[in-house]
N, C-alpha and C positions, 0 to 999 in steps of 0.2 A: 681716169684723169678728167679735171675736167676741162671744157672747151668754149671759149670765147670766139666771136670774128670781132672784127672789126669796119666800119663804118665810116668811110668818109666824104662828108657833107659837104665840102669844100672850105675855102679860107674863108674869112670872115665875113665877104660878102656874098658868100656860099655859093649851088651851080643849080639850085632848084630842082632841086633830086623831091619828087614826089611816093609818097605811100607805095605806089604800083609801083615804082622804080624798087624799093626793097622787098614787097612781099616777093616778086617775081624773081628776086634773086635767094631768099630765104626761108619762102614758103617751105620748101622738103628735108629744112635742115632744122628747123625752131624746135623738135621735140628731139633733138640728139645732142645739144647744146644749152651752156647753163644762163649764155647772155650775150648780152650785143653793148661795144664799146663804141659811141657816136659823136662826131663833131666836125669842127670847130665854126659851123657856120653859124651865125646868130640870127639864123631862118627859125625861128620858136615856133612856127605851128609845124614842123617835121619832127620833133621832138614831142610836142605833145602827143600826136600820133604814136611815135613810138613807145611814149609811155603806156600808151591803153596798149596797143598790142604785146610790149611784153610783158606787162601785168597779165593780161587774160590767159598769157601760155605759162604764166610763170614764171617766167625769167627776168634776171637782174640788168638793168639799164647803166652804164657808164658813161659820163660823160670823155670826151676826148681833151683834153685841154690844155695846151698851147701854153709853159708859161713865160720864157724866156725869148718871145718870137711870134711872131704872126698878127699881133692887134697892132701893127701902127696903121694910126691913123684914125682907131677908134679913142686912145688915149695918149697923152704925149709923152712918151715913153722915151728913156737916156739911152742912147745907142752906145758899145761897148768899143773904147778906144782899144791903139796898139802904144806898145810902150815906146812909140815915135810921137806919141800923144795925137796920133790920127784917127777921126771917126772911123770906125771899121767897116766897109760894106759890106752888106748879105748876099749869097746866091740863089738868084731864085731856081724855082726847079717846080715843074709839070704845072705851069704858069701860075696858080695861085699860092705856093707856098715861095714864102721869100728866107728866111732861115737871116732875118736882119735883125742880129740879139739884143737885147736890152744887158746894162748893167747889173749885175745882181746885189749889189751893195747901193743901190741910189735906191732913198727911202721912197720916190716915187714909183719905183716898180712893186713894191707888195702893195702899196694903195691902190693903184691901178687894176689891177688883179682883179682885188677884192669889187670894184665897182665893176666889172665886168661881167664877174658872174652873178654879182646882186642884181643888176640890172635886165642880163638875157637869160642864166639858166636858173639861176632860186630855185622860179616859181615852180618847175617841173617835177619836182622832184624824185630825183637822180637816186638809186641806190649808191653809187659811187662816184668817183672821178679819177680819173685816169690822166695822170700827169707825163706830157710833154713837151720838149725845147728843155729839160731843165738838164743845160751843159751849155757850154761854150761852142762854137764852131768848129768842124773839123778840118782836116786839111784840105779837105774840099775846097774852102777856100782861101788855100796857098798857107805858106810858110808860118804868115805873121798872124795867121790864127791861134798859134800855141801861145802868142803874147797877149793875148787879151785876156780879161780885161784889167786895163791899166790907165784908167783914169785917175784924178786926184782920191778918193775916196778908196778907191782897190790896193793904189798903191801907198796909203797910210796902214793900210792891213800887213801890206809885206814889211812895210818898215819896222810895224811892230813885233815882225817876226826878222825881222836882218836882213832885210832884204831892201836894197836902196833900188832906184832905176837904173844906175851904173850897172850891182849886181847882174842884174836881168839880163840888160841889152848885153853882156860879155857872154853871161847865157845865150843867147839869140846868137852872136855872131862864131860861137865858139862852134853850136849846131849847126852854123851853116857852110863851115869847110866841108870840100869833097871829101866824104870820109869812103873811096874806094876799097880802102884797105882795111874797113869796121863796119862795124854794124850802123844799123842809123841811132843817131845820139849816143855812140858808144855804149849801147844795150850790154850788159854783161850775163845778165841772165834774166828768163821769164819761168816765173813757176805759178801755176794759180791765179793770175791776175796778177801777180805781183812783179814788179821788175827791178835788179839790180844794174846802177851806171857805173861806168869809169869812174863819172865825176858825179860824187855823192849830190852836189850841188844842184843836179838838175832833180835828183828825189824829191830834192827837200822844199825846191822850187812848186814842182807838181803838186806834191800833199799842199803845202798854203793854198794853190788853185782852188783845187778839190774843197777845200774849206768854203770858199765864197760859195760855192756851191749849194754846199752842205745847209747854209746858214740860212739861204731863202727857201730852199727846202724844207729844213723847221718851221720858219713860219708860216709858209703856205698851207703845210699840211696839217700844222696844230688848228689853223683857221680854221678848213674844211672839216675835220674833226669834229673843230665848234656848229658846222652846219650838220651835223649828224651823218656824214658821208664815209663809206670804206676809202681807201688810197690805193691806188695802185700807179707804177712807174714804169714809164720808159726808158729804158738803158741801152747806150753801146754795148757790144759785146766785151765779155773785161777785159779782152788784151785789145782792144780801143779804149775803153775808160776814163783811165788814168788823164790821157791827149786830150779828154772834152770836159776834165773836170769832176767827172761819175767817180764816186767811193763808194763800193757799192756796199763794206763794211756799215759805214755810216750814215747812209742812204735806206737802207733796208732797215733799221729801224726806226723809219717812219711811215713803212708801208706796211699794208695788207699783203700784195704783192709785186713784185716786180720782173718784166718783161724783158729779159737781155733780147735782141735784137740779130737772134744766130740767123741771118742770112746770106744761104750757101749759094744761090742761083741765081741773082737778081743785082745787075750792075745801074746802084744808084743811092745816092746816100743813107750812110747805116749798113750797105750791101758789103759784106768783109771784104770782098775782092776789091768793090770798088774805092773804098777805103784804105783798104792795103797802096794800092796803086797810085791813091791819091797822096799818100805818103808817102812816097817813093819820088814821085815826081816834084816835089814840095821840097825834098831835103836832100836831094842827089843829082850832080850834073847827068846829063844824058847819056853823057856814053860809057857812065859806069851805074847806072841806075837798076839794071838785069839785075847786078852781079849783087848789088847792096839789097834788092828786095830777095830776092833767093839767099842770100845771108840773114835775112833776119827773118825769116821763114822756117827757116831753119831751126834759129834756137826757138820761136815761139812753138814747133809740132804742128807749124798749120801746112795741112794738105800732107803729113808724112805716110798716111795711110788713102785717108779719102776726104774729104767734103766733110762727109757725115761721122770721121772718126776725131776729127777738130771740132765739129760741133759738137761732141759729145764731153770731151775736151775740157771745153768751154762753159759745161752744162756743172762740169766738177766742180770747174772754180767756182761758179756763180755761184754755187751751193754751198760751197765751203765759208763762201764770204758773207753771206749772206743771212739773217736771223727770218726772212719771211718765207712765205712760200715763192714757188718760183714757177711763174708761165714762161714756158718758152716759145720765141717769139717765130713764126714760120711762114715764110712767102707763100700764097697760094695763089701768084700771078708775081707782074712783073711788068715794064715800060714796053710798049706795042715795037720799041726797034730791036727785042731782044729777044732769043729763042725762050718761048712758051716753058710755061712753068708744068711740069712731067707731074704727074698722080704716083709714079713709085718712086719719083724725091718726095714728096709731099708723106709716103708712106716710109721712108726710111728715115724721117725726121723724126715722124711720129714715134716711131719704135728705140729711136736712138732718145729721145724723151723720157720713156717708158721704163728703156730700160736706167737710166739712170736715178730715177725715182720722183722725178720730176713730178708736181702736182698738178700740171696743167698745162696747156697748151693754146696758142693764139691765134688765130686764122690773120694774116698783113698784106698787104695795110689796108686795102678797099677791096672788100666782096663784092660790091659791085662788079667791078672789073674783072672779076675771077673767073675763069670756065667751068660751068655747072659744074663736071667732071671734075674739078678740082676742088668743089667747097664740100663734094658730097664723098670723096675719100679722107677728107677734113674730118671729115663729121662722123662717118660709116665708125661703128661698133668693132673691135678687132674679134 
């Protein structure tokens, strides 16, 4: 298989990670691994650095790159209303990621993009880039995340699919009864990433989402294309997907490859558990919120055997949906309030990978942070 880490330089005003900051963490692992995926700080002399270093080992450099989130302030970028036509706020999380989304249908965000990287990473050049933010917010932050974005511009897209704002908000408020006695949003079935509802209507709702998505997606990556770069994608895991906008059918052909986001051990966004919960708590009064997440636990197969038998799970569908190759994506640490990320998850990941045929594998999110012991069962030869 092969093997990526990953790299993180801080948000855009970066944390002043120096050369000895990553040899010291990557020195014993650079000849067991095919490359290193770095960003989104727009610090350019740590990237130039990484360039000669992993040219001289031979391995392939990636940019990290942010594109629905994280440059405000660098460009003036449309923030993504709710269908109460309220700006939506972002949650920050491990202070410099703010997760505060851009529109994806306002022609100023593919322009903005594009002058972002013309301006900080061009000149390095990058064997790849490695795309992320490209999805809507999760329920992380709260209910009326699954309504965005519904701007004037978003919501000419649904019209042209039958979708007025009436439509939507009866949507919203239809999902927001205590459903004690259902699954959440009347789930009727989950098979492979794919879900059936009670009410067809919320399908048909999500696929349009998913479409906005879709849309700057193409052009970002046809751009980067044009700069001579490989793609690769950051994904929810598919039975999150759907909630952030991810089609990974239609997604995955515009990559090289794409990274589902299977973590098993790690409570913090993108983290299934924390995700799951975070859903649960968004669309379920409290005192039947147990009963509705163990209900839709249930039809989804998560945790019916183990951790690692959901992620494997998970590894099917993503394959199945999928036309690229597939890194899968693997915590090798975690936030400093949560128990330490173990070397034989890290190793039953790996194998659970392996055995599904999976092409690759991703060291997440910041090698830095990771315990030696942990980047070098990452890396170790089976």
């Amino acid at each position: 298989m092969n093997k990526y880490i990953q790299i993180y330089l801080g948000g855009a005003e970066g944390r002043g990670i120096t050369p000895q900051d990553i040899q010291r963490k990557t020195e014993r692992c650079m000849n067991k691994i095919d490359g290193i995926i770095a960003g989104w700080s727009r610090e350019t002399e740590i990237y130039t650095w990484l360039r000669e270093y992993t040219k001289a080992r031979n391995k392939k450099l990636y940019l990290w790159f942010p594109v629905l989130a994280e440059f405000d302030g660098i460009k003036d970028f449309v923030q993504i209303r709710d269908i109460e036509n309220r700006k939506f706020e972002g949650t920050a999380f491990d202070g410099d990621e703010r997760f505060s989304f851009y529109c994806p249908s306002d022609e100023t965000t593919f322009e903005n993009i594009k002058e972002i990287y013309a301006a900080y990473f061009k000149q390095i050049g990058f064997d790849g880039i490695f795309l992320d933010r490209i999805r809507f917010p999760s329920f992380v932050s709260g209910r009326d995340a699954l309504f965005t974005c519904c701007c004037d511009k978003c919501l000419e897209k649904y019209r042209r699919k039958g979708f007025t704002p009436d439509r939507i908000k009866s949507i919203k408020y239809t999902m927001g009864r205590d459903q004690s006695e259902n699954l959440l949003f009347s789930i009727k079935k989950y098979d492979k990433g794919k879900y059936e509802f009670e009410n067809p209507e919320i399908e048909e709702y999500l696929k349009i989402r998913m479409g906005l998505i879709t849309e700057i997606v193409k052009k970002v990556t046809a751009y980067f294309r044009s700069q001579g770069l490989e793609i690769g994608l950051d994904l929810f895991a598919p039975f999150l997907a759907p909630f952030v906008g991810q089609d990974y059918e239609e997604l995955s052909g515009y990559a090289d490859f794409i990274k589902p986001m299977l973590y098993r051990y790690t409570y913090t966004p993108a983290g299934m558990d924390y995700e799951l919960e975070k859903m649960a708590e968004s669309c379920t009064s409290k005192e039947n919120r147990a009963k509705c997440l163990n209900k839709y636990k249930k039809v989804i197969g998560c945790y019916r055997n183990s951790k690692t038998g959901f992620m494997r799970k998970e590894l099917a569908a993503a394959k199945e949906m999928s036309v690229c190759k597939i890194m899968a994506g693997m915590e090798v640490h975690t936030v400093d309030s949560m128990p330490e990320i173990k070397p034989i998850q890290i190793k039953e990941g790996k194998d659970a990978a392996e055995a599904e045929g999976i092409e690759g594998i991703i060291a997440c999110w910041n090698i830095l942070n990771a315990p030696e012991k942990n980047i070098l069962t990452f890396c170790e030869e089976e």
